[in-house]
N, C-alpha and C positions, 0 to 999 in steps of 0.2 A: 504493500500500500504506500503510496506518495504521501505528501506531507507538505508545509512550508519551512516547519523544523529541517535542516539544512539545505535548504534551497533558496539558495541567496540572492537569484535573481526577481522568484518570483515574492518573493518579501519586498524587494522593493519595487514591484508593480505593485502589490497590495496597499504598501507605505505610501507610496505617492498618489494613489488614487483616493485612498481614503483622506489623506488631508484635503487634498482639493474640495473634495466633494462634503467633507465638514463645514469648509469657507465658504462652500457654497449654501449648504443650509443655512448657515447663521445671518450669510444676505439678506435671502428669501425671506427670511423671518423677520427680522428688520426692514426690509421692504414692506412687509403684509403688517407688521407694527405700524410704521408711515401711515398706508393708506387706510389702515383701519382704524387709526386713532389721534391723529395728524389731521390728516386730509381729510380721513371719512369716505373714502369712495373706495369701492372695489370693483375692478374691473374686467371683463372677458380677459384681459392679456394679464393679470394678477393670477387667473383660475388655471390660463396656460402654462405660466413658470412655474408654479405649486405641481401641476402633471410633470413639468421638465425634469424637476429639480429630485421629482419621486422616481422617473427614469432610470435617471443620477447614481441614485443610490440601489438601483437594481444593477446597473449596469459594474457598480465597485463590488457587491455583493459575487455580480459571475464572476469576476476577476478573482476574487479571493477563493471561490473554488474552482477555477480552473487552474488556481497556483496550489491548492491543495491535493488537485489530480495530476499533477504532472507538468504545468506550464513552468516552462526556465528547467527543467532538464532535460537531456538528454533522452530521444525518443525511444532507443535502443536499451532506455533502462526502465520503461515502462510497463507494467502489467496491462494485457491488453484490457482487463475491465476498468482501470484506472485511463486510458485512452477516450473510451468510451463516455467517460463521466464529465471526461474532460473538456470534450466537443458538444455535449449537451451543453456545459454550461456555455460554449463558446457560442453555441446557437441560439440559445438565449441573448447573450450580450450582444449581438447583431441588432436585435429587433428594438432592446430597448436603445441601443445608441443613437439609432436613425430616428426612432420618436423623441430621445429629449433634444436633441437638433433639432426638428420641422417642430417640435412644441415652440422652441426656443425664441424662432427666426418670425412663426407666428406671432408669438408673445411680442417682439418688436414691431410689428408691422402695426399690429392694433393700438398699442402705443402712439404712434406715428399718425396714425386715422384717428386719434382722440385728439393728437398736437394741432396737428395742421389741417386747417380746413380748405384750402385751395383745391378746386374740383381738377385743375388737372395732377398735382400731386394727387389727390384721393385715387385717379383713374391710373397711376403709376403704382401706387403702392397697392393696387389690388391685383392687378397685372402679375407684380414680383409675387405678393400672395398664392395666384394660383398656380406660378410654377413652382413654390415652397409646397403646397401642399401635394400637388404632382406627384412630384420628387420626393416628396415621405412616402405618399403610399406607392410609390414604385422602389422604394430600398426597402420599405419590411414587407411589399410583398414578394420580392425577389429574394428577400433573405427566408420568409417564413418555409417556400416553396423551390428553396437551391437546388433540394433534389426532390426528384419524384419514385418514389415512394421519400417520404420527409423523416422520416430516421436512419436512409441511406447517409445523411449528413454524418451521423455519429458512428454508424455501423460500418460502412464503406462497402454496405454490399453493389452488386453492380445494380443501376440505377442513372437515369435520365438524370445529369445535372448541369447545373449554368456552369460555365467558366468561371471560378471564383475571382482570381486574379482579374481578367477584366474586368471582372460587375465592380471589386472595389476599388480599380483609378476610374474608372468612367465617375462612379458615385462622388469620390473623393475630387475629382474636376467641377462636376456641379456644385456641388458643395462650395467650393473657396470662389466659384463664380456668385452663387448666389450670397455668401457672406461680402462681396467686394457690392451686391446689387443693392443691399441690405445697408451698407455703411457712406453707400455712396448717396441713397436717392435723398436723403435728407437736404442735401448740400446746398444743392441752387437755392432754397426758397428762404436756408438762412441766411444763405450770401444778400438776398436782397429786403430782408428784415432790418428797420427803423431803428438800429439801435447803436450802440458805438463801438469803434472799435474793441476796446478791452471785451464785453458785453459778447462779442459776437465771437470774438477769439478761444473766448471760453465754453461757447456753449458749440461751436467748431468742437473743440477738445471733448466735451462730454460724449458727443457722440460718436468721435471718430478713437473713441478708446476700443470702438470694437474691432480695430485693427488687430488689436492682439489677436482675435479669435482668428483670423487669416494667416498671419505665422505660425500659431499652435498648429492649424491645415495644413499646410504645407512641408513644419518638421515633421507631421503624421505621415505625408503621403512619402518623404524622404525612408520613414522607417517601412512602409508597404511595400516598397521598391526591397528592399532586403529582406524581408520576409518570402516575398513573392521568387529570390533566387535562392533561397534556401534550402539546401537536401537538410535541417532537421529543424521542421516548422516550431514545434513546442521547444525549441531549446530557444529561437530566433525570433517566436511571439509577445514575450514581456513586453520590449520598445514600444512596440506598435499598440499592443493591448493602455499601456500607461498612457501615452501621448492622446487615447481616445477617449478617455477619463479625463484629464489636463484641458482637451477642447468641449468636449461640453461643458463641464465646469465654468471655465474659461467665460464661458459664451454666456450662462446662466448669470456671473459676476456680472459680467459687461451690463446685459440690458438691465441690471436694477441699479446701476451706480449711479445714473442720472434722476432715479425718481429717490435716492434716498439723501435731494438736500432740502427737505425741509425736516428732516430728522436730526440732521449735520448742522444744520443753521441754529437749533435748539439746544443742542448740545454745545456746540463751538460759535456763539454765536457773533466772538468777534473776527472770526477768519471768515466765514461764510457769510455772512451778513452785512450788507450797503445799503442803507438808507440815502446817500448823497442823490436827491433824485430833485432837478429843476423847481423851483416854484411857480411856473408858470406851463407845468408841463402835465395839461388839464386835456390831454387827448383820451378816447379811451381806451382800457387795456381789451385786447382779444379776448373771448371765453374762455381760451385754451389755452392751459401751460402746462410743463414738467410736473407730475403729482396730481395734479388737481382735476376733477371732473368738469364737465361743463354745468355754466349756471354759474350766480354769481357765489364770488367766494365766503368764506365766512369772515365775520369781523374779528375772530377771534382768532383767526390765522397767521402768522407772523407775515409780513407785508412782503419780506422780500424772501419768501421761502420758494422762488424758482422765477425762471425765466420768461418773459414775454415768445412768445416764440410764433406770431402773426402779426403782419402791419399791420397799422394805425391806421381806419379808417374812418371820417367825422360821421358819414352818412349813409345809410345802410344802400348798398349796392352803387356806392360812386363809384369801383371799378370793377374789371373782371372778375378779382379775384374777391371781393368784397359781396358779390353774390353768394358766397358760399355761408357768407357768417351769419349766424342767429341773433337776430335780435336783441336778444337777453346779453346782455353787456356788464363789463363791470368796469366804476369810473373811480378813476383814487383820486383824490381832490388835497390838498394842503391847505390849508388857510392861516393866513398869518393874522396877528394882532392887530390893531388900531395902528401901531407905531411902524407897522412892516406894509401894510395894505398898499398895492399895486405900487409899489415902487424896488426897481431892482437893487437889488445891491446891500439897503439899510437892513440894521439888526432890531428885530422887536420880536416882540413875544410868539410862538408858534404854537398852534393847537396842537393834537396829535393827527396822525393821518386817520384819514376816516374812507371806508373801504363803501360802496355804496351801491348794490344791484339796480338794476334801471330795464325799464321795458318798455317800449314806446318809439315813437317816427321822430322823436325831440330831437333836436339841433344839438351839437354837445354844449353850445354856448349856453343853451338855457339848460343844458343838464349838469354845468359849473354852476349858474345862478341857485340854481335850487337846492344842489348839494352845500352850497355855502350858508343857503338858510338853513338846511338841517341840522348844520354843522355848528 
């Protein structure tokens, strides 16, 4: 019988999977903290990372017994029912890998459909959606169904089966195409958001941190390539096996790291948090940002707990892209003292900001007017 007890390699696939995939629960959980108690909204792409991240942890779990069957040694020293147990688990770990990816890439995209309301990003990112979704159910049905009769996979009786080696660089090409599709569609619409350089530079960065998940890809498909010329696969699969734990994980980090600053902002709240916002900068905000649901926000939310992430626009449908946005608006207003009132520059007394839902065809001029009387 096998073991992990001296099997040094496959120790540390289990070692390296299991931490990641630790980090990655305690994200998740802090993420679903944010929005459940924070924010207050939960949403379809919340419901998706919670399935990924359950994956996650099925997928660390095959790893750990397929290093207790025999993964990282030497195949020549295996017991053939230890062989056996070992490729069950590995057929296992196939299906859930490919579901916490297409969970994953979903879970970003509905994100993205709650950030941005512009109808031709909406018709871009449903686009990518369906060939994410495709693409999942064409890797776990291609993996559930390798062989036909489907315990030829473990058995190796003779049996109809796909080409493994090709099914996974073809898969593994889609994948880091649809992660680059994934990282990239956001871009334009920030580039041309109303905001300033720093402002923009940063929320560039938040998103394009899912870059790492394209290099984790890429050193995966390097370790595929050496598995794939391998005469003793189980001695040769640790890398490959590790590296595909590392990228979902990877990938599960990425998409919560931008919904958890208003959790960041709360705790640190003099690194994450800027209040330095115009006096006269009475435009209104989009429905939509990082965290937050649509509908106006609550007053009780810290003000600067995420980003603008849609132009500014005064009246509902002045432009193209301003067709897309709802009505229901949220307007931040300042109001200064007697001693500061419409004049730039002087120091007097400041209220606090006052966060203010609005519904209605009002001009924002009269939607300042009136915020200032409530105020």
């Amino acid at each position: 019988m096998a073991g992990i007890n001296g099997n040094p390699r496959g120790e540390q696939a289990v070692s390296v999977s299991a931490a990641f995939t630790g980090i990655a629960v305690v994200i998740v959980a802090l993420r679903l903290y944010t929005r459940m108690f924070l924010v207050r909204c939960l949403g379809p792409e919340d419901y998706g990372i919670v399935l990924a991240v359950i994956c996650s942890v099925g997928l660390t779990i095959c790893i750990g017994y397929q290093a207790k069957w025999g993964m990282g040694q030497h195949g020549s020293e295996l017991d053939p029912g230890d062989m056996v147990k070992s490729l069950k688990a590995f057929w296992v770990s196939l299906i859930v890998y490919y579901l916490s990816l297409g969970l994953t890439k979903a879970s970003i995209l509905l994100q993205y459909l709650r950030v941005f309301p512009t109808r031709r990003f909406r018709i871009a990112c449903w686009a990518v959606m369906a060939v994410v979704v495709c693409y999942t159910i064409w890797t776990v049905f291609s993996s559930v169904f390798a062989c036909v009769p489907i315990r030829a996979f473990w058995t190796r009786e003779p049996a109809s089966c796909i080409n493994q080696f090709a099914m996974w660089f073809t898969n593994a090409a889609i994948n880091i195409m649809t992660d680059f599709a994934t990282i990239i569609l956001p871009m334009p619409v920030i580039r041309k958001l109303n905001l300033g350089r720093r402002q923009k530079t940063a929320l560039i960065g938040i998103f394009a941190v899912g870059g790492f998940v394209c290099i984790v890809s890429i050193l995966r498909l390097q370790s595929l390539v050496a598995i794939s010329n391998s005469q003793d696969p189980t001695y040769d699969n640790p890398p490959a096996a590790t590296w595909s734990a590392v990228e979902v994980n990877v990938g599960i980090i990425c998409s919560c790291l931008p919904l958890l600053r208003p959790l960041l902002t709360r705790w640190l709240p003099g690194v994450f948090s800027s209040h330095k916002r115009s006096v006269h900068n009475t435009a209104p905000r989009a429905y939509a940002t990082i965290g937050s649901c649509r509908g106006p926000r609550s007053t009780t939310a810290p003000f600067d707990s995420d980003f603008v992430l849609t132009e500014q626009h005064t009246k509902r449908g002045s432009s193209e892209d301003g067709r897309d946005i709802q009505v229901v608006t949220d307007i931040v207003v300042r109001v200064e003292g007697n001693d500061g009132a419409g004049s730039e520059g002087r120091k007097g007394a400041e209220k606090e900001w006052g966060v203010i839902g609005v519904s209605g065809k009002s001009s924002t001029e009269t939607l300042v007017k009136d915020a200032a009387r409530v105020v």
